[in-house]
N, C-alpha and C positions, 0 to 999 in steps of 0.2 A: 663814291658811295651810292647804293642803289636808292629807290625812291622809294618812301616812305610807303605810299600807293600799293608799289610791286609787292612789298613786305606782304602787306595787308591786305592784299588780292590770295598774295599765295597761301597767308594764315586763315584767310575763310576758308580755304579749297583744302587743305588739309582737313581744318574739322569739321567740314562735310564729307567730305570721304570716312573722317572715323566715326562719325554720326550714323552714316550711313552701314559701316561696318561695326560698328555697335547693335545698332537696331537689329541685323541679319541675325546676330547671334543672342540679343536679350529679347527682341521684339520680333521674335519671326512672325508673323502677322502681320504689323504694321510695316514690313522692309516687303514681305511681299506685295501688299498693296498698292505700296509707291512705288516700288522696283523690281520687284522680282515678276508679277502679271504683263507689266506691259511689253518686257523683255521676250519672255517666252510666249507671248501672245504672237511676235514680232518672229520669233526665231520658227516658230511652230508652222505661221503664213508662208512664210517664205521658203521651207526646206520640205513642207506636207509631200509633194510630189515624190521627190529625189530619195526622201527617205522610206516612204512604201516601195517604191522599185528596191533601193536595198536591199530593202530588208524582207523582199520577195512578197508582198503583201499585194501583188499585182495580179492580174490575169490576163490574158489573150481578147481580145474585143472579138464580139460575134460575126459574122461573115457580111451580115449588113452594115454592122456600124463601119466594120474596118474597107469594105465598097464607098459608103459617102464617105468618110475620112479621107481617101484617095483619090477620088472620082470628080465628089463633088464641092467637099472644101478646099482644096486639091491641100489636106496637110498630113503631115508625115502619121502613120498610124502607128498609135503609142499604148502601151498593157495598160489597161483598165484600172483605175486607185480606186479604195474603197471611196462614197463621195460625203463630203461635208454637207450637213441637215442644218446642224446647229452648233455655236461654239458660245460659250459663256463663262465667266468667271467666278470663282467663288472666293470665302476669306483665305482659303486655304489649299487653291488648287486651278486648275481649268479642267472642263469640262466640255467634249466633243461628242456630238451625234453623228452617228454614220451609219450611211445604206452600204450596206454590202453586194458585191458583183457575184455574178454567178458562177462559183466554185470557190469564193472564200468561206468559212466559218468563223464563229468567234473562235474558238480555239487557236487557230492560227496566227490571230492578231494577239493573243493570252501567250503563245510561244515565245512570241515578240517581242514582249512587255521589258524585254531587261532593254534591247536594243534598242527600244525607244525612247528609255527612259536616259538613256545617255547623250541621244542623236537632240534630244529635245534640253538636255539641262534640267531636269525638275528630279525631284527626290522617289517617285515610284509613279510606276502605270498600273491601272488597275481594270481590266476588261470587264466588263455586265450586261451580256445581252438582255434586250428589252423586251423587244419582239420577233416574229420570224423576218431576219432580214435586217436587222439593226442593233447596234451594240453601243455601249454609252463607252465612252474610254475616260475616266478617271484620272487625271493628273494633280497630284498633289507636289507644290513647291516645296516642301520642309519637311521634319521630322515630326508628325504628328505626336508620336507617339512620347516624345520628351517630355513634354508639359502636355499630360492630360486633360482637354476640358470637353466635358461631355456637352453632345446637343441639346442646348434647352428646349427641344422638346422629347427628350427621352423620359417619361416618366414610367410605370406600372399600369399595368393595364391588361383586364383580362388574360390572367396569366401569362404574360408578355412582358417580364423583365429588364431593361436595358442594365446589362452587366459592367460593360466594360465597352473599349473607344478602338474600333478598326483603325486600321492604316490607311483606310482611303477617306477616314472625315468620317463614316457613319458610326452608328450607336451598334455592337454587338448585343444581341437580346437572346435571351433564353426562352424559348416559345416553346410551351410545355404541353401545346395544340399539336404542334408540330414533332417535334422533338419529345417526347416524353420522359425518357431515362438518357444521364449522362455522366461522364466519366472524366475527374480531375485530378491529373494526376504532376508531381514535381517534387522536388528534394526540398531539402529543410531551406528556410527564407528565400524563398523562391516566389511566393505570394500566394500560395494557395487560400491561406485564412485572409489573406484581402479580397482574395474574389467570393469566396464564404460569406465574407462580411456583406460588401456590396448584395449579393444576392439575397440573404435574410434582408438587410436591411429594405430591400425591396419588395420581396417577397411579405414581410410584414404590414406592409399598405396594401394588400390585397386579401380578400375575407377567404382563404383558403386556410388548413390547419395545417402547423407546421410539426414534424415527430423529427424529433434529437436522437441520436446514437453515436455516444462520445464515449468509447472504453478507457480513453485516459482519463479517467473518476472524472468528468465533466469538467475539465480545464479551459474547452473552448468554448462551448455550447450552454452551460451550465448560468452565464451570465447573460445570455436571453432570454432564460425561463420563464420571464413575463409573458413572453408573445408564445413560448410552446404551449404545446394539447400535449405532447408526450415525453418522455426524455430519460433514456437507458445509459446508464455510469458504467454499466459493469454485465462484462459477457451473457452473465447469468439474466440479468434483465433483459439483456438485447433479444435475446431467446425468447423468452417470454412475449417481448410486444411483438416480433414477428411474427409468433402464433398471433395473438391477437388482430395484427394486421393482415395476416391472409384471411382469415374469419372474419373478416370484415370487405376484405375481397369478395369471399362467395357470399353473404349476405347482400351484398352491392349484383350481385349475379342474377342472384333471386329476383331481385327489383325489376332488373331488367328483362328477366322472364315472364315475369306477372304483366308489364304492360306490351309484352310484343316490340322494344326495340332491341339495337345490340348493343348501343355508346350511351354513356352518362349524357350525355348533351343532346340529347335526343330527346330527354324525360321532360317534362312540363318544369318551372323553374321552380312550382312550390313542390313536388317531391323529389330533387337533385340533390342528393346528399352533399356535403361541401370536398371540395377536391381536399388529396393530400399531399403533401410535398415529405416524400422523408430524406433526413440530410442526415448520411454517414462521413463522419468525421475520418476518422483509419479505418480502413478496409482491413486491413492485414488483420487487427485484433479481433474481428470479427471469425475469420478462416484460424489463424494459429492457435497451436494448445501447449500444453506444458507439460501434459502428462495423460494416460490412456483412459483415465474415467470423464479428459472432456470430450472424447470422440462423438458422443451422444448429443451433446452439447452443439459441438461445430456442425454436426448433421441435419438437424434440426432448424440451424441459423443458413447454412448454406441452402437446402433444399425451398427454405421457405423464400429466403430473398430471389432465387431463382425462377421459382414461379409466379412472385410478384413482378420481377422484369419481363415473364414471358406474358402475362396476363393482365395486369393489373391497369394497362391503358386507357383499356374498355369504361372502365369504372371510375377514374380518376384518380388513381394513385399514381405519384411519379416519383422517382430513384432520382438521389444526388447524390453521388459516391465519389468520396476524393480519397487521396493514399498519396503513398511516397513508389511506391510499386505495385505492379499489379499483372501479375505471371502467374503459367506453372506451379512455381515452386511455392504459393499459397497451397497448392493442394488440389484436390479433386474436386472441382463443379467451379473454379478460380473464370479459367478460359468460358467455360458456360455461361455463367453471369458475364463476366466483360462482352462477350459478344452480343449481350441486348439491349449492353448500352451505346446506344445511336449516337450521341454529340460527345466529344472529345475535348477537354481543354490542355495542354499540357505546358506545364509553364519550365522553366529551368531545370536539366536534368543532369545526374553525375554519370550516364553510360547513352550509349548509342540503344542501345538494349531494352532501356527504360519508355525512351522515345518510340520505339519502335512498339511496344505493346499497346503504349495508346494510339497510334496515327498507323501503320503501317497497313492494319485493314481495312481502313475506309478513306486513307489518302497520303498513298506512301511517298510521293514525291515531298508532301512536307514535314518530312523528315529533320533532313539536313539542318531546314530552320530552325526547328525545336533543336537542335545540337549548338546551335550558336547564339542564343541570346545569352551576353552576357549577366556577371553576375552584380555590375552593379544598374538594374534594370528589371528590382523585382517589381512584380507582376504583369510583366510583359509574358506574351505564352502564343502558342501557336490553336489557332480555334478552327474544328473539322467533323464535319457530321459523313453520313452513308452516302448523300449524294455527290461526295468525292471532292467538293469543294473546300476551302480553307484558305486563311489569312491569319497576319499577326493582329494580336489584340494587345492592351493595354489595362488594367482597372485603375480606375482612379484611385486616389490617396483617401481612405475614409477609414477614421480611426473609432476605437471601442466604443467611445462615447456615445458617438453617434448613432451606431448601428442600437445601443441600447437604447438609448431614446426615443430612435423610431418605434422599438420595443415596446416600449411602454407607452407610448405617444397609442397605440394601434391595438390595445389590449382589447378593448371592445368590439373588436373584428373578431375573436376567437370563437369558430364555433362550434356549435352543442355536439360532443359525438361520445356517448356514454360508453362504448367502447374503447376511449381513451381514459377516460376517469383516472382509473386505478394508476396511473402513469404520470399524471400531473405533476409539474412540480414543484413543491411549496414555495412560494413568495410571498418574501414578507410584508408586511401592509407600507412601512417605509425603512427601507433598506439604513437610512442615512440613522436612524438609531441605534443599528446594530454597533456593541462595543465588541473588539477582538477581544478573546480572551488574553490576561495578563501572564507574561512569561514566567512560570516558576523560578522561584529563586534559588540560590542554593545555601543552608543553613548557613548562620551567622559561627564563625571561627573564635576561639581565644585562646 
């Protein structure tokens, strides 16, 4: 019989092992910290060299180096590795500086990224050059994107919204400085109204006016109407406040004629009109008609949303335009408008085709991504602006409640634009009084 000892040695070692393989899959964090860093710290030391020769990341040494390498160390001369600055860990990753030799670029070590991500054992590479000559390489151990938990320090900030959680650990933001007009696009429960969410919600801690355009009679948008300045239910209105809003474009023009700048933010802070943010819920309702007396109608809505995205930067208006599609087959000035919108989110899509309208012009390789996030992984989405860049994104899980809260939590941010007026939308002093009305009955029988 064996010894009680032996038992009891090999029953710790089992349930450290599944302790350990517990933690990997409940606690990614904590299994990286203890296990997974020092591992690939180890693996990463030891193979740096062998796996840049691979994986062609090398160059030829200059005519002097490769003289003293021969001459005067008398050692074998060997292609030039990018070289290690600095290596450090994070909760969620490691993190490498390196000089780069002369004839690499980033790009090339970006080409790489998949073959290093294997050579090395970690879950993605993610390339960032810094500065001329340096690039930060990004290793992250795990699937970020699983469990959502955004950096506490991503808050709102001078139109600088943290939206949703890259793949390499950082915070995805909407920078409406930069970026001004964007375009989100995905199929039904796909997450488009969670990243809606997240972005009102955010958007609401900041003293900017917010304008609604919800054609489906205000089903989504209709229960923030504490925090809106404006808010169109129905084609006919949408009409309406777009006139409204480009008249307030060319009055915003004027201003800026009268003092000799050409950008809102140029203007002294006490005569800076307040920025606007307008968020289209369906695109498509806005372009489609039913019948030939709303041609008028759609011409009026397209022409005017069109010179808002061509113009309206200047001044501080900004387009947030989501849909399920957004082609062609909307109609005429469809493709015009989409193309002024700079930032691209595109989350889960039912054709190649779909994908391809949002990303295909400003960053067609990630494509393919946008074609494979599954579907149980809403609000995962592919994020891509003009400068040809992109990554997957995540939003966090933030439900109605919430995002109304911050609503009303931020009412007092709303500000003064009498050209919104007429558009306001009634709320009521305390919702929680309102009774539904009682369901009709149907007469008593005998």
């Amino acid at each position: 019989m064996a010894d009680p000892i032996v038992w009891l040695e090999a029953s710790g070692a089992l349930a450290a092992a599944g302790g350990v393989g517990y933690a990997k899959v409940r606690a990614p964090r904590a299994y990286w910290a203890a296990v997974g860093l020092p591992l690939t710290y180890g693996r990463f030391a030891l193979s740096y060299r062998n796996t840049m020769d691979v994986c062609g990341l090398t160059v030829q040494p200059s005519g002097l180096r490769a003289f003293m390498s021969r001459r005067v160390a008398r050692h074998e001369v060997r292609p030039v590795a990018p070289k290690i600055r600095r290596v450090w860990g994070t909760s969620s990753g490691l993190r490498v500086t390196l000089r780069l030799p002369a004839g690499l670029e980033p790009a090339d070590l970006a080409a790489a990224s998949e073959r290093l991500r294997h050579a090395w054992g970690v879950h993605s590479v993610h390339v960032r050059p810094t500065k001329p000559g340096f690039v930060e390489l990004r290793m992250t151990g795990f699937d970020l994107l699983r469990r959502v938990q955004m950096p506490k320090k991503a808050t709102p900030r001078d139109l600088v919204v943290p939206v949703a959680l890259r793949d390499d650990g950082t915070a995805y933001v909407r920078n409406y400085r930069e970026i001004p007009h964007a375009l989100t696009l995905g199929a039904n429960q796909s997450g488009k109204s969670m990243y809606q969410r997240n972005l009102i919600k955010g958007l609401a801690q900041l003293p900017v006016a917010l304008v609604g355009m919800d054609c489906k009679r205000g089903v989504e948008q209709s229960r923030y109407a504490p925090r809106l300045s404006a808010l169109a239910t129905t084609p006919d209105d949408a009409a309406s406040l777009v006139d409204v809003l480009v008249a307030e474009m060319e009055d915003r023009f004027d201003l800026l004629a009268k003092h000799a700048v050409s950008d809102l933010w140029e203007l002294p802070e006490y005569l800076r009109p307040a920025p606007i943010v307008v968020l289209v819920d369906e695109i498509a309702e806005l372009f489609l008609i039913s019948s030939k007396k709303d041609e008028e109608r759609r011409e009026r809505i397209v022409t005017g949303m069109i010179r808002l995205a061509q113009l309206s930067r200047a001044v501080g208006i900004y387009l947030e335009i989501c849909g399920q599609r957004f082609g062609s087959e909307l109609g005429r000035g469809a493709t015009m408008l989409r193309a002024q919108l700079t930032g691209r989110v595109v989350h889960r899509v039912n054709d190649k085709q779909t994908a391809e309208m949002g990303l295909n012009d400003v960053a067609p390789e990630s494509v393919p991504a946008a074609c494979t996030i599954p579907a149980d992984r809403p609000g995962q989405a592919v994020a891509a602006d003009a400068s040809g860049g992109w990554g997957r994104i995540r939003t966090p899980l933030t439900s109605v409640e919430e995002t109304v809260a911050a609503c009303r939590e931020s009412v007092h941010l709303i500000p003064d634009l009498p050209a919104l007026e007429p558009f306001r939308p009634v709320v009521p002093l305390d919702p929680t009084l309102i009774i539904p009305p009682m369901p009709k009955q149907a007469p008593a029988t005998f």
